[in-house]
C-alpha distance (Angstrom), angle and dihedral (degrees) to the residues before:
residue distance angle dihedral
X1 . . .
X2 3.90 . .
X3 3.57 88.4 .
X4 3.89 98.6 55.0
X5 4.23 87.6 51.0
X6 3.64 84.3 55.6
X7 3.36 98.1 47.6
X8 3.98 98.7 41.4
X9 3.91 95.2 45.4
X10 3.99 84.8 55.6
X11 3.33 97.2 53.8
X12 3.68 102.4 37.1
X13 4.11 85.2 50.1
X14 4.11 95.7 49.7
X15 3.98 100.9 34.3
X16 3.74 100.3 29.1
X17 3.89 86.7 -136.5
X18 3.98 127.0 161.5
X19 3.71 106.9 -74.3
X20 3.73 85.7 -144.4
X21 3.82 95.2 59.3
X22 3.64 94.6 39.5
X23 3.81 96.9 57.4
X24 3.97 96.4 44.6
X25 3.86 84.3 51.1
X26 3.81 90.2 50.0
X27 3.34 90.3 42.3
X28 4.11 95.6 54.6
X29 4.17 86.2 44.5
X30 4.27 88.8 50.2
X31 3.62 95.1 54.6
X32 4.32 99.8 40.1
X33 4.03 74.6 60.2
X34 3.73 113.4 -94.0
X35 3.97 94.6 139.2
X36 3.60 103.5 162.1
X37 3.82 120.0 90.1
X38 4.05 104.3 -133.4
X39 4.04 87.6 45.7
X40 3.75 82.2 58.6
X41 3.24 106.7 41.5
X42 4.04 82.8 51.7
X43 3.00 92.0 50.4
X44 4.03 96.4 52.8
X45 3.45 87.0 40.1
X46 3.98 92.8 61.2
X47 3.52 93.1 47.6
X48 4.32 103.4 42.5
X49 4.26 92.8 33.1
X50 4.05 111.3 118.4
X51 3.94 103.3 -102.9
């Protein structure tokens, strides 16, 4: 659960995204089996970035 805060404060913080959006999609990553924090913050980070 730790690891999901982490990742979600991150990306909220560096894209500005919806908080809402950001935690489902962390959410979906944590339990296909990315457990470690900086995998999901990259992860997040990938997907909410600015093109």
């Amino acid at each position: 659960m730790e690891a999901q805060k982490i990742a979600v404060e991150a990306i909220v913080a560096l894209t500005g995204g919806d908080r809402t959006v950001v935690t489902e999609f962390i959410r979906r990553s944590y339990l296909a089996g990315i457990k470690d924090p900086k995998r999901l913050t990259f992860k997040g980070l990938q997907a909410f970035a600015p093109h």
